[in-house]
C-alpha positions in Angstrom: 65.2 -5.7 -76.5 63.4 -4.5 -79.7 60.7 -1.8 -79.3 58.0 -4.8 -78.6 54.3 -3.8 -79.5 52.0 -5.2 -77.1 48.2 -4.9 -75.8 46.6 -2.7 -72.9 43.6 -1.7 -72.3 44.4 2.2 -72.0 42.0 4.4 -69.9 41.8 7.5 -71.9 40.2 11.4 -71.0 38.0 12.9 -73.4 38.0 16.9 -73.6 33.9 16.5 -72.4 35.7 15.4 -69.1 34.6 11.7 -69.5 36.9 8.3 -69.4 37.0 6.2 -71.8 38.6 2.5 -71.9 39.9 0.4 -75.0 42.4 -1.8 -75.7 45.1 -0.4 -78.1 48.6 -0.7 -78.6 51.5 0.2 -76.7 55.4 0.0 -77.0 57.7 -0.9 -74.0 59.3 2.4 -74.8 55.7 3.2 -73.0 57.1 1.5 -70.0 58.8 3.6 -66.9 62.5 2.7 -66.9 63.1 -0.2 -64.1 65.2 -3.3 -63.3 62.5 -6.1 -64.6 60.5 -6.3 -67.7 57.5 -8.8 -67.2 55.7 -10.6 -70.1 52.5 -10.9 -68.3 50.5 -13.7 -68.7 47.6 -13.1 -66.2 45.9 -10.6 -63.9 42.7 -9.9 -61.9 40.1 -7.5 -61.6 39.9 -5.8 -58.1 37.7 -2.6 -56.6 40.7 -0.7 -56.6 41.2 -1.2 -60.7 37.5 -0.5 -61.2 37.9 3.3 -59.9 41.6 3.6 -61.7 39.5 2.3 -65.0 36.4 5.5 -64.2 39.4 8.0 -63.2 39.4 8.1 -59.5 42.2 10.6 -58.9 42.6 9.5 -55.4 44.1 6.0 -57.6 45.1 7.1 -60.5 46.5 11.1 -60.9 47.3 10.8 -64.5 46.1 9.4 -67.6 46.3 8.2 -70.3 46.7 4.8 -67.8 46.6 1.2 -67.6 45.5 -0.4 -64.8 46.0 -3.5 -63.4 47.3 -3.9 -59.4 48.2 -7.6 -60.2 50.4 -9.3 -62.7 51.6 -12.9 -62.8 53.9 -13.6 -65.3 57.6 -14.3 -66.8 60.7 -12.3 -66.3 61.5 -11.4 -70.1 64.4 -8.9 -69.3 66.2 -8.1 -66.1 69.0 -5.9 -64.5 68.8 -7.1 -61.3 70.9 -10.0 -60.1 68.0 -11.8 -58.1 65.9 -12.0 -61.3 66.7 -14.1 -64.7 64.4 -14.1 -68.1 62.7 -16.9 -67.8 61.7 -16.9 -64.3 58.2 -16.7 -63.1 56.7 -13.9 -60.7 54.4 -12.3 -59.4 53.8 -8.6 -58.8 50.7 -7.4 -57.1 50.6 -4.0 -54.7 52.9 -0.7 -54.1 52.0 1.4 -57.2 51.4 -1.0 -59.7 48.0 0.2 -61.4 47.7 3.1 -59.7 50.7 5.7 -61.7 52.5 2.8 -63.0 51.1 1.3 -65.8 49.6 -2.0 -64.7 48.7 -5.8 -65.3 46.0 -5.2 -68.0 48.8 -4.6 -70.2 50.7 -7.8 -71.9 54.4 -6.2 -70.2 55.0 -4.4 -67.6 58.5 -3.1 -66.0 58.8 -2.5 -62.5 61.4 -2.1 -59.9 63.0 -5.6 -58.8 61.9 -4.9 -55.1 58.3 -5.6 -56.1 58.8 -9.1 -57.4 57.9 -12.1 -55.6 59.2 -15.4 -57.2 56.2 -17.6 -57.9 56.1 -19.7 -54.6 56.0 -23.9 -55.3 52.4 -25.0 -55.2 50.4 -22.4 -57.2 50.5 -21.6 -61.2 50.8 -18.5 -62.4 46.9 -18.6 -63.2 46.2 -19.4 -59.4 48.4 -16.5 -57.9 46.0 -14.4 -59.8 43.4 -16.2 -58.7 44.3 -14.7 -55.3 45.8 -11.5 -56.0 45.6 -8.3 -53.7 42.2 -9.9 -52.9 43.6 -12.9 -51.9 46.8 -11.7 -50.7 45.0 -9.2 -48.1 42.2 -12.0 -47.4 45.5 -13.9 -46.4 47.1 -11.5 -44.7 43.6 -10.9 -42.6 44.0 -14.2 -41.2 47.7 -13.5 -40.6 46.7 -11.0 -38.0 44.0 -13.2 -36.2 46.3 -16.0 -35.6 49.0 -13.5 -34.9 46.6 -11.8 -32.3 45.8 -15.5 -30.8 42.4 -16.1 -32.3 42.0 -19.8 -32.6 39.2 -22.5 -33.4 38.4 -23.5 -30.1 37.8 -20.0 -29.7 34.1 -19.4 -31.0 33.1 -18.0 -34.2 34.7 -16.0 -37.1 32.5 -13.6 -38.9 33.5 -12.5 -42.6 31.7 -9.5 -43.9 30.9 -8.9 -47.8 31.7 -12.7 -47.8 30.9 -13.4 -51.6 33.7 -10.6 -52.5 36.9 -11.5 -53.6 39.0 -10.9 -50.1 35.9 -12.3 -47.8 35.5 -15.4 -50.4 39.0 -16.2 -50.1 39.3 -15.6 -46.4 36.2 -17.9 -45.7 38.3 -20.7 -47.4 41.2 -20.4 -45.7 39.2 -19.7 -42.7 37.5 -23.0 -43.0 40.2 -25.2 -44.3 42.2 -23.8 -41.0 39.1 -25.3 -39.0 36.8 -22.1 -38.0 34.0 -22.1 -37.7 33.1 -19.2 -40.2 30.0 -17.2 -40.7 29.3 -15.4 -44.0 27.3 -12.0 -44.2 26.1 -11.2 -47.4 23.6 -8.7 -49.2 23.2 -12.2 -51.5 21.4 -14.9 -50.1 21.1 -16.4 -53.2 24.6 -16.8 -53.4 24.6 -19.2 -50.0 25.1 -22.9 -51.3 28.5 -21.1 -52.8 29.5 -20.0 -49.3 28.3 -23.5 -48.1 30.4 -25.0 -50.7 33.6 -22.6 -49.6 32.8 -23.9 -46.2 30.7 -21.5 -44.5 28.8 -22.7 -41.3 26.2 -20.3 -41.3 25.3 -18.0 -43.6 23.2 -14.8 -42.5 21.8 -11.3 -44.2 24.1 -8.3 -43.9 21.7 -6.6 -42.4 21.7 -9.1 -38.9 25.1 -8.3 -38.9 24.3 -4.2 -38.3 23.0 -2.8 -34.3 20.3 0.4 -34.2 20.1 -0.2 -30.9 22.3 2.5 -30.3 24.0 0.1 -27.2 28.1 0.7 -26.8 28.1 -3.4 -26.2 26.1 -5.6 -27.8 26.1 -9.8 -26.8 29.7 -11.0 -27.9 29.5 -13.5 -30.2 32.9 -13.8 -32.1 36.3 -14.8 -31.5 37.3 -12.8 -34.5 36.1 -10.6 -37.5 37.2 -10.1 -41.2 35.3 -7.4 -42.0 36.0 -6.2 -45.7 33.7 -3.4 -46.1 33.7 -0.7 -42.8 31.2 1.7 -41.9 28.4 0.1 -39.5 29.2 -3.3 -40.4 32.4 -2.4 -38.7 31.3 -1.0 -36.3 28.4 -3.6 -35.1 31.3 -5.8 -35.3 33.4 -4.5 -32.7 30.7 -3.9 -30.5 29.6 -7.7 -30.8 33.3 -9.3 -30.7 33.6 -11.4 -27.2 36.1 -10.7 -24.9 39.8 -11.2 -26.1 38.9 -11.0 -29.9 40.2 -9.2 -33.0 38.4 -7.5 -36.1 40.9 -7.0 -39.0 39.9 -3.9 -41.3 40.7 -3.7 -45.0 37.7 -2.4 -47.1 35.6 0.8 -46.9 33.0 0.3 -49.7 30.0 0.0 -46.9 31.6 4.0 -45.8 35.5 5.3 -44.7 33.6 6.0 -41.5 33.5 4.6 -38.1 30.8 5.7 -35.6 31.8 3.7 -32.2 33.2 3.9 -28.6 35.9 3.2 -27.0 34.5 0.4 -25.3 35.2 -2.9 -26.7 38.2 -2.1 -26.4 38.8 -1.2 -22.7 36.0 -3.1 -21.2 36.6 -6.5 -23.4 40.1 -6.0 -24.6 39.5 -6.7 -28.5 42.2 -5.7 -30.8 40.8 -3.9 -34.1 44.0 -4.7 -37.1 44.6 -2.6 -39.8 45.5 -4.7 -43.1 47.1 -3.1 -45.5 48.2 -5.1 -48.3 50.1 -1.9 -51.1 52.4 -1.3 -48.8 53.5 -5.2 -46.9 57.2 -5.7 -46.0 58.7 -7.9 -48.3 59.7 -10.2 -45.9 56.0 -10.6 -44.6 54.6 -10.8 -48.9 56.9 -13.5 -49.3 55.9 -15.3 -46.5 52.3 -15.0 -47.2 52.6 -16.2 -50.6 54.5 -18.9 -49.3 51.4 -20.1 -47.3 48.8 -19.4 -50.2 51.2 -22.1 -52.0 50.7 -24.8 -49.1 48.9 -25.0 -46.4 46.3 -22.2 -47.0 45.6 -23.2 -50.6 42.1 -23.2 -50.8 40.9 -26.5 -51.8 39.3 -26.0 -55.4 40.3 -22.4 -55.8 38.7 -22.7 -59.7 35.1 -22.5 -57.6 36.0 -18.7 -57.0 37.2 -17.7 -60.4 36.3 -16.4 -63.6 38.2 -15.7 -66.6 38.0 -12.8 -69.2 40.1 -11.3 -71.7 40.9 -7.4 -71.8 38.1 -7.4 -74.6 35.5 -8.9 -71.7 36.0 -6.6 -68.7 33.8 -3.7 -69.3 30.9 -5.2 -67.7 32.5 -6.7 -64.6 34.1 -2.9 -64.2 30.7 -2.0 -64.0 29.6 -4.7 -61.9 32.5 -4.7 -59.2 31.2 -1.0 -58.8 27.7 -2.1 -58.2 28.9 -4.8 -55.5 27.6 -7.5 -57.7 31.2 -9.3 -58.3 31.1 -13.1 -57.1 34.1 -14.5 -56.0 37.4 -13.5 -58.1 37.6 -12.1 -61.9 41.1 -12.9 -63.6 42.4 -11.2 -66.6 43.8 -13.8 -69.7 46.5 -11.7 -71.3 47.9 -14.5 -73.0 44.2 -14.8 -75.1 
C-alpha cells in the first residue's frame, strides 16, 4: 500500500520532563511491521489509556506513543490467511496501547493472533462500546457462573458500579436475572444504575468494615469488585458461604489487607480477571456472548462519543474517577 498519512493523537516528552498530547500526523511506515493493517473506525477511552496518555512507564516505556487498548475496525491489508481487506475486527488487549501504537490512531498493524472477527449481533461502534471494559466486565461474570454462582443464590455486589467494567457488568448481571447491588461514591448517579437494572443502590462507603472482625455477616452470593484495596477486602469478608469475588481493578489501592478466613471457614473463591492476556479461544467466546445473549439491552445508555480533538478532558476526568459509564473514540469524525 502507498505510504498512507493518517491521524493520532501522539503523546509526546518535553525536555522539562512533562507529556504532552496532540493529534498530528503519522505514516503507516510509523506502524511496527505485522500480518494485519486495520483502518480503525472506533475506539474507547479506558484507565489504562489515561496513564499511557500522562506517561506511566509501568504502561507505556517509550514515547513518542499512541495510545489506545481498543480498536474496532476494517481489515485494509493482510498477510495472514484467516484475515481478508474488507473484513471487520476487533482488537482490544495484549500490547495494543501500551508499546504498540494504539486505537487513537486512524490505522493500526498488529499481529493476526490479536484479531477477533466482529461477532454477529454487535456493530463495530458497539464492540467499542464494550471494549476491555466491557470485555473484562464480561469476562467477570464468566468466572461467577463458571464458579456456580447463580440467581437463586442471593445477591451480587458490583463495586465502582458507574465505571465502565462495573456499569457493564451490572447489565449483564441484571439481564442474566441477579439481583445486583451497585456501590458508588455517586449517588447522584443512582436512577442510571436503576435504569441499568440495579436493585439497590448503596454509598461506597457501606460497602467498607472498620470493625477490624476477620468475618463480617455474609450477604452475597458473589462480588465484581473493580477497584481493590478495602473495598476488596470488606468484600470477601462479607461473601456468604460458597461465594466468589472476581478482582480486576486496583484504583481504590494494589493492596489487600485480609485473612485467610473466608476462605477456609466459608469456602469463597476470590478470581483473578485478567483480560490483556485471555486465551483466544476464551476472547472469542466472550465476544461471542456480548453479541447475543449478554448484549445489554440499550447499550447507547452507557456511552459517549468524542473525537481525538475531545478527549483531553475525559483523560483528566477518568483520572479523577468522575467517568460515567463508557467513553468511545470516533476516528472516522
Amino acid at each position: 500500500m502507498d505510504n498512507i498519512q493518517f491521524d493520532a493523537l501522539v503523546v509526546s516528552q518535553t525536555d522539562e520532563d512533562q507529556f504532552v498530547r496532540r493529534v498530528e500526523k503519522r505514516h503507516l511506515d510509523d506502524l511496527p511491521e505485522a500480518e494485519v493493517l486495520v483502518r480503525v473506525h472506533y475506539s474507547s477511552l479506558n484507565y489504562k489509556d489515561a496513564l499511557s496518555a500522562t506517561g506511566h512507564r509501568g504502561v507505556t516505556r517509550r514515547y513518542p506513543h499512541t495510545p489506545g487498548i481498543d480498536a474496532a475496525g476494517v481489515v485494509a491489508d493482510s498477510s495472514a490467511d484467516a484475515f481478508n481487506p474488507g473484513d471487520e475486527v476487533i482488537v482490544t488487549s495484549y500490547d495494543l496501547g501500551m508499546n504498540t501504537p494504539g486505537g487513537w490512531g486512524q490505522y493500526i498493524r498488529v499481529p493476526a493472533a490479536w484479531v477477533v472477527s466482529r461477532p454477529e449481533g454487535l456493530s463495530l461502534r458497539e464492540s467499542m462500546i464494550y471494549g476491555t471494559a466491557g470485555f473484562t466486565a464480561a469476562l467477570s461474570v464468566w468466572k461467577l457462573r463458571a464458579q456456580g454462582v447463580r440467581p437463586e443464590q442471593g445477591p451480587i455486589l458490583v463495586t465502582g458500579a458507574t465505571g465502565g467494567v462495573g456499569s457493564v457488568a451490572l447489565g449483564i448481571l441484571a439481564q442474566a436475572g441477579y439481583q445486583v447491588t451497585a456501590a458508588t461514591g455517586k449517588l447522584d448517579e443512582a436512577p442510571y444504575l436503576r435504569e441499568l437494572g440495579a436493585i439497590e443502590v448503596i454509598h461506597r462507603d457501606k460497602v467498607l468494615d472498620t470493625s477490624g472482625r476477620p468475618l463480617l455477616s455474609g450477604r452475597w452470593a458473589g462480588v465484581v469488585d473493580t477497584v481493590g484495596g478495602d473495598y476488596l477486602a470488606a468484600a470477601l469478608k462479607s461473601t456468604r458461604y460458597g461465594g466468589a469475588v472476581t478482582c480486576c481493578g486496583l484504583v481504590a489501592s494494589p493492596e489487600l489487607d485480609t485473612t485467610v478466613y473466608p476462605f477456609i471457614l466459608r469456602g469463597i473463591s476470590l478470581l483473578g480477571v485478567d483480560s490483556q492476556d485471555c486465551p483466544m479461544d476464551t476472547r472469542q467466546r466472550i465476544w461471542q456472548e456480548l453479541g447475543s445473549g449478554w448484549k445489554v439491552e440499550g447499550l447507547e445508555r452507557i456511552a459517549s462519543e468524542r473525537t481525538l480533538q475531545e478527549l483531553e478532558p475525559e483523560i483528566q476526568r477518568i483520572l479523577q474517577g468522575g467517568q460515567r459509564g463508557r467513553v468511545i473514540v470516533n476516528l472516522m469524525a
